[in-house]
C-alpha positions as CSV (number, residue, x, y, z in Angstrom):
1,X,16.1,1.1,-13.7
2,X,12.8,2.8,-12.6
3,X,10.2,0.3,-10.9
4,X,7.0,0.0,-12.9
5,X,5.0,0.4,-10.0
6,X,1.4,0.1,-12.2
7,X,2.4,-3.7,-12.4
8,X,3.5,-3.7,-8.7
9,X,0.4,-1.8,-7.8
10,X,-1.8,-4.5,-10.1
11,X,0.2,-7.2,-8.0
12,X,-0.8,-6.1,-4.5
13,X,-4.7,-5.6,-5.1
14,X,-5.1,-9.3,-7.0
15,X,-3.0,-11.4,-4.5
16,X,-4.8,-13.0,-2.2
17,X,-2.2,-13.2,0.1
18,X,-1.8,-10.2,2.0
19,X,1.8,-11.1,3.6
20,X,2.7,-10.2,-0.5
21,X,0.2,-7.5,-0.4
22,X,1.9,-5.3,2.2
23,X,5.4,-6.5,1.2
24,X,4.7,-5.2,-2.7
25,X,2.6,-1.5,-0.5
26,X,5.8,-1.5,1.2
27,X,8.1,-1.3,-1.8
28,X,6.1,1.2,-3.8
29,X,5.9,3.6,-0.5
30,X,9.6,3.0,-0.1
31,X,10.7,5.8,-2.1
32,X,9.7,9.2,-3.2
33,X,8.7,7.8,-6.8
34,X,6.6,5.2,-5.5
35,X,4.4,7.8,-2.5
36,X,3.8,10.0,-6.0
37,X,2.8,7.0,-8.1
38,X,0.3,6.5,-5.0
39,X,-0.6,9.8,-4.8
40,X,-2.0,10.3,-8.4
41,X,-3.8,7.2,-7.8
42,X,-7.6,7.8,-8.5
43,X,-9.7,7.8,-5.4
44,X,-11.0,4.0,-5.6
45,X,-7.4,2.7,-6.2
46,X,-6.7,5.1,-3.2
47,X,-9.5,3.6,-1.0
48,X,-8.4,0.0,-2.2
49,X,-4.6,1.0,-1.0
50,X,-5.8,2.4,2.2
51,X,-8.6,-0.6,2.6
52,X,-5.2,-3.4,2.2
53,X,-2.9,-1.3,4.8
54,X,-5.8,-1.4,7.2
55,X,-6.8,-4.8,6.4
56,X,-3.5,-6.2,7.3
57,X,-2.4,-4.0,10.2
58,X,-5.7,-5.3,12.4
59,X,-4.7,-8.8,11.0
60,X,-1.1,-8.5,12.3
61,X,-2.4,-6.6,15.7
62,X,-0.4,-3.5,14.5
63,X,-0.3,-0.8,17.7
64,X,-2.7,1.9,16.6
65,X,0.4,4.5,16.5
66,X,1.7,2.1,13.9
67,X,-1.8,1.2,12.2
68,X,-2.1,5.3,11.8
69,X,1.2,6.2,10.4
70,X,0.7,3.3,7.5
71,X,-3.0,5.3,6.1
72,X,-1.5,8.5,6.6
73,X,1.7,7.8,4.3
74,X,-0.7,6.6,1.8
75,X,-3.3,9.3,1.7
């Protein structure tokens, strides 16, 4: 069964929790279908994606190398 990744994607940007947020990024980048969901994402959704990864990797004190590679798979 595909994942609906609109209703994951809906679920990441309203929590207010970001431990969920970058659990429900992680398991839409995950797999290919997911990265092209992502991809086709208009460019605010885009920004908000990429805003949450880099939110959360400064709050978790993510090595830059790490902090890098999480923006890059999204955009």
């Amino acid at each position: 069964m595909a994942k609906d990744y609109r209703h994951l994607w809906r679920g990441a940007v309203s929590t207010m929790d970001k431990a969920q947020a970058i659990q429900t990024l992680s398991s839409i980048l995950v797999d290919k279908e997911g990265r092209v969901f992502v991809s086709h994402l208009g460019r605010k959704d885009t920004e908000l994606c990429a805003e949450i990864l880099d939110n959360v990797s400064r709050d978790l004190q993510l090595p830059l190398s790490h902090h890098l590679r999480l923006l890059v798979r999204v955009l």
